[in-house]
Structures are given as C-alpha cells and as structure tokens.
Backbone as CSV, one residue per row, in Angstrom:
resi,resn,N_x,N_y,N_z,CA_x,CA_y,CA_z,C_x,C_y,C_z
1,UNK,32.901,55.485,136.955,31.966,56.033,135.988,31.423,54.938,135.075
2,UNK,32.394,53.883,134.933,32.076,53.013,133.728,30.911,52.175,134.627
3,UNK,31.163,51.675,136.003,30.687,50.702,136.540,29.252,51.474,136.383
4,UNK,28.866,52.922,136.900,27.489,53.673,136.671,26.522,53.087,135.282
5,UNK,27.623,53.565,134.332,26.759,53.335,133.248,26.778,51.967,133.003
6,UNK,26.885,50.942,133.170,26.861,49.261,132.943,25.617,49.243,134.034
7,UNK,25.523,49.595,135.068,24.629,49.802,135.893,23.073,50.031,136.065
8,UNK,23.340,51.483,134.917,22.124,51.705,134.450,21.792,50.967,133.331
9,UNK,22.521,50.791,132.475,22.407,50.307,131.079,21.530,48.525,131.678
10,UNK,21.581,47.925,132.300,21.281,46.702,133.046,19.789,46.608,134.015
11,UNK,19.927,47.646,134.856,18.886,48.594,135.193,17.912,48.293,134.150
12,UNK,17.955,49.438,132.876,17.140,49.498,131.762,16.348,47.982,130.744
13,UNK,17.646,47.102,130.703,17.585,46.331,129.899,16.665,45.881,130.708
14,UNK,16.697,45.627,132.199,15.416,44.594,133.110,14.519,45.199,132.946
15,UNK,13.728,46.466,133.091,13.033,46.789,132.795,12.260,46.905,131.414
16,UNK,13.254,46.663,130.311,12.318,45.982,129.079,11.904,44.540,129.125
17,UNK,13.052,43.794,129.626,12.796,42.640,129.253,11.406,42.336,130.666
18,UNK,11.369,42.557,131.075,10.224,42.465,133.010,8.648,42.870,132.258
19,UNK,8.900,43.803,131.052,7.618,44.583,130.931,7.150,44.233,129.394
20,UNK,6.967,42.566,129.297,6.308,42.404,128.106,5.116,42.772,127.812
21,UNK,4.936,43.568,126.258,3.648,44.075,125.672,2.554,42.969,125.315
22,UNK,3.494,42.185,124.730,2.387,40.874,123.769,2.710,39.876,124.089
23,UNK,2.232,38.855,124.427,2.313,37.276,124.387,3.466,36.594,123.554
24,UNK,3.567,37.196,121.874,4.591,37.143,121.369,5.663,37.501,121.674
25,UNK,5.315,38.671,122.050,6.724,39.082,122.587,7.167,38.788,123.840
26,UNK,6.116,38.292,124.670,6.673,37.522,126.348,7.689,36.369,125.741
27,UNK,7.311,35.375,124.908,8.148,34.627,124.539,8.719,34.703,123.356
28,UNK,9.778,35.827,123.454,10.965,35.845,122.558,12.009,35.972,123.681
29,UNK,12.948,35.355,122.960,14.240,35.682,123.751,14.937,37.374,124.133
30,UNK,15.295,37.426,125.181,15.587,39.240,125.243,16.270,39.902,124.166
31,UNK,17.317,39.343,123.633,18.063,40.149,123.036,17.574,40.125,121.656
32,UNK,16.529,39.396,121.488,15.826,39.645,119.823,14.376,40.793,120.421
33,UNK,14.003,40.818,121.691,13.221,41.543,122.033,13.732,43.157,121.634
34,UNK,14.422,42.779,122.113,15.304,44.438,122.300,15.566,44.466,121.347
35,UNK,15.926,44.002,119.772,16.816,44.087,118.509,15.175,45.152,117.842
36,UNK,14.111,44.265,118.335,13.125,44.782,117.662,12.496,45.948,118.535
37,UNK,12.552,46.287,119.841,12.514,47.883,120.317,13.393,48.193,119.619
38,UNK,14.332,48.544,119.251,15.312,49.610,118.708,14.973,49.621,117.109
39,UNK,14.855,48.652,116.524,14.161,48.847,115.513,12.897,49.567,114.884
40,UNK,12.089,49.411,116.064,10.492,49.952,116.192,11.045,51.661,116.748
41,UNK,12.475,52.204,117.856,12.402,53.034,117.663,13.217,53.541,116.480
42,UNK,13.831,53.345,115.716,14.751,53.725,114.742,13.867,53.801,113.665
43,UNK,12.633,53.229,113.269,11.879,53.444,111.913,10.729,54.572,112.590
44,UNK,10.498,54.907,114.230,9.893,56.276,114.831,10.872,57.663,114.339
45,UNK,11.966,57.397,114.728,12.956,58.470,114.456,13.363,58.882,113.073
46,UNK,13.013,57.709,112.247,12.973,57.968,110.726,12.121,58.790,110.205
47,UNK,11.001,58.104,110.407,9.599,58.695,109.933,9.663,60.208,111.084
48,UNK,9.997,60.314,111.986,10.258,61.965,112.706,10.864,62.950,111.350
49,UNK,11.824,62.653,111.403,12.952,63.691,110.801,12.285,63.599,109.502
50,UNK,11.993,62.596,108.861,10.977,62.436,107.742,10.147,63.782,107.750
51,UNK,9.437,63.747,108.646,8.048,64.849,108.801,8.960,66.204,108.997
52,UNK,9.519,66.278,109.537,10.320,67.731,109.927,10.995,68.167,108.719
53,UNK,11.130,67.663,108.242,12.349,67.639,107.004,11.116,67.918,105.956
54,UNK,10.106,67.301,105.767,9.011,67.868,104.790,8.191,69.025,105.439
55,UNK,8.243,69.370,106.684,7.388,70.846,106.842,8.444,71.466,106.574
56,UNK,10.135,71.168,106.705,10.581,72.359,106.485,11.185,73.145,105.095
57,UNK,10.873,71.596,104.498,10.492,71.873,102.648,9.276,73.005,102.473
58,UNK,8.553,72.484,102.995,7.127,73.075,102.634,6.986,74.745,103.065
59,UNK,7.681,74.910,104.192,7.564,76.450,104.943,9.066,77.126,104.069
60,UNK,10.117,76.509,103.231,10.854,77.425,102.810,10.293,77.730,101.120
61,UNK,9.793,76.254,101.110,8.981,76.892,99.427,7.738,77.572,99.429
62,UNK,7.302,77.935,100.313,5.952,79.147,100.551,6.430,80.520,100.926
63,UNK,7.357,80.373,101.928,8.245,81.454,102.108,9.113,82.377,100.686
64,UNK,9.748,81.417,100.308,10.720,81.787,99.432,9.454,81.961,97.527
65,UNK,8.382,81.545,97.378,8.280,81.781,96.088,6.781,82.239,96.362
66,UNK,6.658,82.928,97.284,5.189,83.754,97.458,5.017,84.442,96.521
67,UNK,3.767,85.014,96.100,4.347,86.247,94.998,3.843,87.334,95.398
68,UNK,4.448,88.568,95.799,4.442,89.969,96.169,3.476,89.980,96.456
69,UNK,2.586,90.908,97.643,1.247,91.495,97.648,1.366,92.657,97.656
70,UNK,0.245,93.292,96.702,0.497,94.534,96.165,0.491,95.363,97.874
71,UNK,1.299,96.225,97.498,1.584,97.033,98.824,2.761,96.637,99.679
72,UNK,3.057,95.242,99.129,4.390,95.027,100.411,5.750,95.639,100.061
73,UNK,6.401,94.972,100.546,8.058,95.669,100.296,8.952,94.807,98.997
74,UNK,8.417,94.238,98.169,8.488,93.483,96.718,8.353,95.363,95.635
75,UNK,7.049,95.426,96.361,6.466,96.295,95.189,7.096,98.219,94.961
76,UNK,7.942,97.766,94.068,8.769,98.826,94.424,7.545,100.083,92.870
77,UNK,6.859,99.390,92.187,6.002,100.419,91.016,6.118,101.868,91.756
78,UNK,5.868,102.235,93.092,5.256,103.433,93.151,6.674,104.302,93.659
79,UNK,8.366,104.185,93.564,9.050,104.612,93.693,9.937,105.537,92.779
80,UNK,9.181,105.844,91.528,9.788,106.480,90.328,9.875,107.696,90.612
C-alpha cells in the first residue's frame, strides 16, 4: 500500500515539475516550484472558505433579523 502511494505521490510530483507555466518558473528548482504551488493553492483555499464563511454570515443575518411581513407567522395582532 505504502509502495502505491510513494508511487503516485512521484507520478504527480513529475507531472508538476514536466509542466512548467512560466519561464520563471521553468527555471526554479522543483522543490521551491512546488513550495509555491501549494502556497498558490493554500491562499485559493483561504480566500474559498473566506467567501463561504461570508455568504454564510450574510444568509444567517437576513434570515435571522428580517422583520415580520404583515400576514406571516411573526404576526400574531389578529389572534385576540
């Protein structure tokens, strides 16, 4: 199982390092190549949860402090 995943994991790494984007980045060494993919995805995954995390601010404070519309189930006036 271990030998699989060293396998793939090696697999992968050739395929970043084989598939340079920029000139700059053709000549960097791999393992600073790769320091900065994971970086570039780790500040994606930031800024993700970032955004999710503010719609889901935004949909519980619209939710939660709406104010009644006359007729809904808030409006209890016409139950006396």
């Amino acid at each position: 199982m271990l030998s699989k995943a060293m396998a793939s994991s090696s697999a992968e790494l050739t395929v970043v390092i084989d598939t340079p984007v920029t000139s700059e980045q053709a000549s960097l060494p791999p393992a600073m190549e790769l320091y900065r993919i994971r970086r570039r995805e780790q500040k994606a995954q930031r800024l993700h949860h970032a955004a999710i995390a503010q719609l889901k601010q935004e949909l519980h404070r619209r939710w939660c402090f709406k104010p009644p519309s006359p007729g809904s189930l808030h409006d209890r006036s016409d139950q006396d």
